[in-house]
C-alpha angles and dihedrals in degrees: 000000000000093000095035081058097051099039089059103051088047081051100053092041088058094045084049084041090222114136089186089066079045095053092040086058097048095040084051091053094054092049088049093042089050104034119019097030089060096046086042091061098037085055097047094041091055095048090037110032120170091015086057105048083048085051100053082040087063101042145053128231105203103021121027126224144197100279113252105248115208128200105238 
C-alpha cells in the first residue's frame, strides 16, 4: 500500500511537472517510514502479539514479494 501510494503522488506531481509535488511525496514517505510506521507497528504488535510478528516476518514493508509458502 505504502509504495502504491507513493508512486502515485510522485506520478501525479510529474504529469503536473511539478517536482515540488515530487519532492512533497517523497519527503512525506520518509516521514511515514521513520515516524508513524514505527508507531503503526508498536501499536499492532502490542493488540496482536505473536499473529503480528508472524505477520512482519512474512511481509515486507517497502517491496513486496511472492509470499513464502510452508508445508504444513
Amino acid at each position: 500500500m505504502a509504495v502504491a501510494g507513493v508512486s502515485q503522488a510522485v506520478a501525479v506531481g510529474l504529469m503536473m511537472n511539478s517536482w515540488l509535488v515530487v519532492a512533497y511525496a517523497l519527503c512525506g514517505s520518509l516521514v511515514w517510514n521513520w515516524i508513524i510506521r514505527p508507531l503503526e507497528e508498536a501499536d499492532l504488535a502490542e493488540r496482536f502479539g505473536a499473529a503480528f510478528e508472524e505477520y512482519r516476518a512474512q511481509v515486507a514493508c517497502w517491496i513486496p514479494r511472492w509470499p513464502q509458502h510452508t508445508d504444513s
